[in-house]
N, C-alpha and C positions, 0 to 999 in steps of 0.2 A: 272615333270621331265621325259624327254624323255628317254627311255633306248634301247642302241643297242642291234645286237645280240649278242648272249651268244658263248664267244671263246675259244683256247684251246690252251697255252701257251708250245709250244713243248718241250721245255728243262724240266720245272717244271711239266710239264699237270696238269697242273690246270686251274679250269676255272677263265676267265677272262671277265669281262666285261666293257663298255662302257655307261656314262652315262650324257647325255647333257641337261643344264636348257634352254628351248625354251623362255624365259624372259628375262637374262641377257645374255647369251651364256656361261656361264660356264660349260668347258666339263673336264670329268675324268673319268681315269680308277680303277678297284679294280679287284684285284686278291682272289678268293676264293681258298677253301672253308670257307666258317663263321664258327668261330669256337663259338662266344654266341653273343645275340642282340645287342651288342656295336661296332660290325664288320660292320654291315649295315651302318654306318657314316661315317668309315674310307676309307682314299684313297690310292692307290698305286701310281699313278703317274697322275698329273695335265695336260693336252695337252693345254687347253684356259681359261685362266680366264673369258673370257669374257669385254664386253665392258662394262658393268655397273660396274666393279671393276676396269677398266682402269680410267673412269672417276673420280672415287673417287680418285683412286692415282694421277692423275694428280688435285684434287681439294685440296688434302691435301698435299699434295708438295709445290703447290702452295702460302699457307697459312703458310707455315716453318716449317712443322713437320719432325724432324730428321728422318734417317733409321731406328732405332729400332721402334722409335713409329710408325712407317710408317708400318713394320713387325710387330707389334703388331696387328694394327687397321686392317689391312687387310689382317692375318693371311697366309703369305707368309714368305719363307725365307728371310734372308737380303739380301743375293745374290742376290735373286730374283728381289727385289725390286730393286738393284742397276742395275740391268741389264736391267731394266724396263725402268728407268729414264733414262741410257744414252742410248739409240735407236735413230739412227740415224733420221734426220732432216728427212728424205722421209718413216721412218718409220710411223707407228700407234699412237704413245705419241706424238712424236715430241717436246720432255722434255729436257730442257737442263739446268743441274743442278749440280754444282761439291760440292760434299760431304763435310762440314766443322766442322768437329768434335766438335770443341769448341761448335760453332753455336748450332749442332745439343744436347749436354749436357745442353746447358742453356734451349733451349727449352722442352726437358723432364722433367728440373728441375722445372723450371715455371709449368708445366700438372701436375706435381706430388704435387703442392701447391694447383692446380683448382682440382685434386681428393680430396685432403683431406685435406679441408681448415681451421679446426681445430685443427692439427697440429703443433707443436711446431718444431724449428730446429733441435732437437735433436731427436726426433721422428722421423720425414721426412731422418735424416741421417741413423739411423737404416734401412728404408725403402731399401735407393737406399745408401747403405752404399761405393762402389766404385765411383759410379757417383759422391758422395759428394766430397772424395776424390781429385778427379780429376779435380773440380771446384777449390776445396781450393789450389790446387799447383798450376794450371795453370791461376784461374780466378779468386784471392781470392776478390778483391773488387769489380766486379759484381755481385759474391755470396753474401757477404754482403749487397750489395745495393737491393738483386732481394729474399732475406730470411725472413721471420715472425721472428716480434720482437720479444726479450725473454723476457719472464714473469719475470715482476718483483717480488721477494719474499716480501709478506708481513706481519706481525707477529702484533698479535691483544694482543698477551701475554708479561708483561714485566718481566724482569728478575729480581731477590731479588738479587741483587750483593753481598750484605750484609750476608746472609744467605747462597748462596754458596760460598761465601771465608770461613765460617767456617767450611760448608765440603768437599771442598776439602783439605784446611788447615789439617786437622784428618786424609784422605786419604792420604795427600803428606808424615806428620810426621811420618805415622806408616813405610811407602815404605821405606822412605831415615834411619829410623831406623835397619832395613833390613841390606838394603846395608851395615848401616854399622858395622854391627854384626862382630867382631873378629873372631868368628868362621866360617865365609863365606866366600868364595872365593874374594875378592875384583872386585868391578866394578865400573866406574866412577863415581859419581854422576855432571850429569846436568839437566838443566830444560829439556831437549828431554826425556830421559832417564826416568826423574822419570814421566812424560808426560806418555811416553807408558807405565808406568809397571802399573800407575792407569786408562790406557785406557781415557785418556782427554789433550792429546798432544795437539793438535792444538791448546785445548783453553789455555794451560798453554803458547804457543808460540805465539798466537797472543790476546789474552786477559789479559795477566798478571794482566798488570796496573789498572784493574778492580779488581784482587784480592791482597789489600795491605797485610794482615798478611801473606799470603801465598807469597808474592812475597820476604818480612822481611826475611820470615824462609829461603827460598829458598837460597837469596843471605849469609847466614851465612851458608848455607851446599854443596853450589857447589865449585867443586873442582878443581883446573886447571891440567896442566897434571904433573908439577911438586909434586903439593903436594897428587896427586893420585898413583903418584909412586913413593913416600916413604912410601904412606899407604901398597902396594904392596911389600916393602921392610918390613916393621913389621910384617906383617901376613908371607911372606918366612923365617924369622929370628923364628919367633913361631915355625911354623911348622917342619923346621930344629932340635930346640931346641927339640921336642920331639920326632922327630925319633933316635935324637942322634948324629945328621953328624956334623959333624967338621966346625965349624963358623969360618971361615976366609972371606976375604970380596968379594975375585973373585968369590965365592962359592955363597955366595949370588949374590950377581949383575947376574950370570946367571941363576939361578933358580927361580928368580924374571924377568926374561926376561929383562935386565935395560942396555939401552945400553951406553946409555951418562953418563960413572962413573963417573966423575968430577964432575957433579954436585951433586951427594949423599954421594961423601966419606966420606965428617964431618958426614951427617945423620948416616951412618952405624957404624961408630965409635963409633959413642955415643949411640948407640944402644945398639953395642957389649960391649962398657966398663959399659951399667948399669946393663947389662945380669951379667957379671963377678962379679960388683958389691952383686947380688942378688945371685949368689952360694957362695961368700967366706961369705958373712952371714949367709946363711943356713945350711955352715959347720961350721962354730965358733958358731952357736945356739947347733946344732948337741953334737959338744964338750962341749963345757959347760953343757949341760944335763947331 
């Protein structure tokens, strides 16, 4: 490495120097002073790349490597690089090449499979996560056609269908037991529902039919929204009754949140008249004592 002399940068004063490779012509500057041994690498500003880095860009251009990878491989800006490539015909490259975005994403996409050819799609998309992106909007069945197949799942273990219908069966019975405890707040019961409370939704939504007594119990305790909200109307008619409030039926319907009263007024009725029922006994018990 040939080195100039050593100069004096007026504004900053600091020294600066010049530094040119007699092999490929690569010249630059570096503005001191160093402040630790990892300064001696660093550049200030680039004057020539030289001719043996022109060569290579004109040989990897050539070959279809996008701008970034272009900026990768030959540790230049992109500008750089783009301003390389379009130099006019009497220039030094004499490269004439118009930038194609798509073009230039397929082919880093392709490089990023020759890096790491191990790789799964979903791997490689964590990797170059927007580039992926950008393929699947703009290029989705070249991506498909130019990606590593996915691993098919294989399973060497067979499942006791038998043996877990019976436990989940004990899992589902105690949940929906739960729910439907008079003393709890009322909550749907459906297959989702009790799915999540036992932590095995998916299999209860897309495996049912593999579990018959579980699937038996199930359909004798789901609830449609009708008869979910009249359970919702017996637990407000409870709770009413022992704070004491006044049971008339508007009273319920909005304290039970119920909007479509039509369809509840017989249910409420016959609530309220077995409620009545069960205090004019408990006073003619009372009296008779």
């Amino acid at each position: 490495m040939k080195t100039y002399l050593l100069l004096y940068a007026r504004k900053q004063k600091s020294p600066s120097e010049t530094f040119e490779c007699p092999k490929c012509g690569f010249i630059y500057t570096r503005r001191g002073p160093d402040q630790n041994e990892d300064d001696k690498f660093r550049r200030t500003r680039v004057k020539s790349y030289g001719s043996l880095w022109e060569s290579k860009l004109q040989e990897f251009s050539q070959r279809g490597f996008g701008l970034r990878e272009l900026s990768r491989k030959l540790g230049a800006d992109p500008n750089t690089i783009k301003r390389f490539l379009n130099v006019d015909k009497n220039g030094k490259l004499n490269i004439e090449q118009k930038i194609n975005p798509l073009k230039e994403d397929r082919q880093i996409w392709l490089s990023l499979q020759r890096k790491h050819p191990q790789k799964t799609i979903k791997q490689l998309r964590k990797v170059e996560k927007a580039l992926y992106m950008r393929l699947y909007r703009n290029d989705k069945e070249w991506l498909k056609a130019n990606s590593p197949n996915p691993l098919k799942r294989t399973s060497t273990t067979r499942i006791d269908w038998k043996k877990r219908d019976e436990e989940v069966l004990e899992q589902v019975t105690k949940v929906v037991g739960d729910l439907l405890n008079p003393e709890n707040k009322p909550v749907r019961i459906t297959i989702s529902k009790v799915g999540y409370l036992i932590g095995k939704r998916a299999l209860l939504e897309k495996k049912l039919d593999k579990l018959p007594k579980t699937k038996g119990f199930l359909n004798g305790k789901v609830e449609t929204i009708e008869l979910f909200q009249q359970r919702r109307i017996a637990y407000t008619i409870e709770q009413m009754r022992r704070n004491g409030d006044e049971l008339v039926l508007w009273k319920v319907l909005r304290k039970a949140g119920i909007k479509n009263e039509e369809n509840h007024n017989e249910f409420i009725e016959a609530r309220l008249a077995t409620y009545e029922e069960e205090v004019d006994k408990g006073i003619e018990d009372i009296t008779n004592a």
